[in-house]
N, C-alpha and C positions, 0 to 999 in steps of 0.2 A: 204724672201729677199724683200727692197723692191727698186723699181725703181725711180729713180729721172727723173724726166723731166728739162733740163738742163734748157730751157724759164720759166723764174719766170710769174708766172700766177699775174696782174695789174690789177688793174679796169681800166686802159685804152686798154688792150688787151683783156678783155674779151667779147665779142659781146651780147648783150643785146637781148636774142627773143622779136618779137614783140608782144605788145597786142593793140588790134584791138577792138573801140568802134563803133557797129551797130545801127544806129538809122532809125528809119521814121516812120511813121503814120502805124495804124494798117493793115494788111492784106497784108501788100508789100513784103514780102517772106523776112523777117530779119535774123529768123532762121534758114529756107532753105539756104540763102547766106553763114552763118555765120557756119554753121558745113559744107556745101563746101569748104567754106575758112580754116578753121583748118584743112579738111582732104589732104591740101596740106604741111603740115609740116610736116617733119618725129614724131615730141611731140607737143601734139596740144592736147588743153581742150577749151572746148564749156559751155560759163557760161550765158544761158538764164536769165535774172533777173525776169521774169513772174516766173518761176518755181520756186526762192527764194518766192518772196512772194506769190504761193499759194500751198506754205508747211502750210501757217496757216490755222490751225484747226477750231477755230473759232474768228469771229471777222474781215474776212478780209474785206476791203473796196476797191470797184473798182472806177479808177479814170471817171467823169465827168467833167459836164461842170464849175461847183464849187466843188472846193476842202475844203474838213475840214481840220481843223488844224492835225486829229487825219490820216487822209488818207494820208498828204503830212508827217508825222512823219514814216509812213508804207515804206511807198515807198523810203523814205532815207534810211530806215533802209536796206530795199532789197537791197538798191544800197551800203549802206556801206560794206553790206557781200560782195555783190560780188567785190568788192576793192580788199576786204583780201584774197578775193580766188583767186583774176586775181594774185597779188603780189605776193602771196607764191608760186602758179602753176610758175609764170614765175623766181622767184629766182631759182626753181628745172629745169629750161632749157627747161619748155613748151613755145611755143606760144599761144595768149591767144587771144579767140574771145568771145566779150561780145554782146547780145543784150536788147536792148533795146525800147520801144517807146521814139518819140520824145515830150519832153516836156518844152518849153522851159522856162515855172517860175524857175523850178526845175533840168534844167540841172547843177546847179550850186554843187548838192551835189557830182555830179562827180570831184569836183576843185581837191582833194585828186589824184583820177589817171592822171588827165592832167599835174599836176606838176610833173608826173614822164615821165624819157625819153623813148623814141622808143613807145607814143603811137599813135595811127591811127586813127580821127574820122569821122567815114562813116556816110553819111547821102543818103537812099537810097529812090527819090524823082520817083516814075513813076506819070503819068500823073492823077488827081483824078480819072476819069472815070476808070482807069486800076485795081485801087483799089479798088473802087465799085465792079468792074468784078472778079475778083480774092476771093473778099469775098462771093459772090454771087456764084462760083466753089468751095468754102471752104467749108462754109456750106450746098451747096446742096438743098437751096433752089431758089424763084421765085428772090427773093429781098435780099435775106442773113440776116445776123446774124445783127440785127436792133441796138442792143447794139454796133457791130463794125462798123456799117454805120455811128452811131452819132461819133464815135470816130473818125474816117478818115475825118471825116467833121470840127469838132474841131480842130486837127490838120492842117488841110491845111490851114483853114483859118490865123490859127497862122503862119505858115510859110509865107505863101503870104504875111505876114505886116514883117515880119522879114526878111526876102530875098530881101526889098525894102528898108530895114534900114540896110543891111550888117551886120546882127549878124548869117548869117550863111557860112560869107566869111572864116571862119577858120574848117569848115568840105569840105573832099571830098565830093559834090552833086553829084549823081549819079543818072541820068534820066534811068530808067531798065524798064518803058513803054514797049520795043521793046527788051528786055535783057532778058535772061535766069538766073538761078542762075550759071551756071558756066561761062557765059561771062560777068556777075559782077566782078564775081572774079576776072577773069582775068584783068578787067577791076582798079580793086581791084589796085592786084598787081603788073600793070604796071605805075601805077601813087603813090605809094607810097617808100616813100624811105626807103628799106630793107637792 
């Protein structure tokens, strides 16, 4: 037998979960944030894009201070899977939380998720010093992980000329300096519209 629901099910009555893009320079707790943030959903998938591209076996290229043609084809490609995974996860009634580094040549291969509705883009900004410190507890060493020092430095600098041109007025900026990852969240999801 089977049951009718008398409410015709619309695409304007059906509520969209959200998916949720995490960005910021290395070491600033993206994915710590970002599987806190999903574990607030009752269906909630956590799509690291690090982890997409370093399923490759061989041949991967980490990003620097110049990018080859072949390292920025890599990294779109990470970021196209995770498109298709953010999309499908969320047509099956997940919320979806992606991270990411912030890059801004390249944030553009994201155009694909921004042009869809209910996404969220976090930009999460602590103070440089605090990212130095956090990579310097990460890895456990005097000075930390030397590759992500030059990364966080790249980064900021990019952002400080870009936060003064207003191409980062269309992400949440999230100073987390002084923030845990669950008063991000919170932080998260009182400023977005859910």
């Amino acid at each position: 037998m089977n049951i009718i629901n008398s409410e015709q099910v619309t695409p304007q009555n059906i509520k969209t979960s959200p998916i949720f893009l995490v960005v910021g320079p290395p070491a600033v707790g993206k994915s710590t944030t970002s599987r806190v943030l999903a574990s607030h959903f009752s269906k909630s998938v956590h799509i690291p894009v690090d982890d997409l591209r370093n399923m490759v076996v061989s041949g991967l290229l980490l990003p620097g201070p110049v990018w080859s043609d072949e390292l920025a084809q890599q990294v779109a490609l990470a970021r196209k899977v995770a498109i298709n995974i953010a999309v499908n996860y969320r047509q099956a009634g997940f919320a979806v939380v992606m991270d990411d580094f912030w890059d801004s040549d390249h944030l553009s291969d994201y155009q694909g998720l921004f042009d869809q509705p209910g996404v969220h883009k976090i930009l999460l900004l602590p103070d440089q010093a605090a990212a130095f410190q956090r990579n310097r507890k990460r890895s456990g060493g005097d000075t930390g992980n030397g590759y992500i020092n030059e990364g966080i430095r790249i980064v900021y600098e990019q952002i400080s000329h870009e936060a003064t041109g207003g191409q980062t007025n269309k992400w949440l900026v999230i100073d987390t300096t002084k923030m845990d990852a669950e008063a991000t969240v919170e932080y998260i999801l009182t400023h977005c519209q859910l």
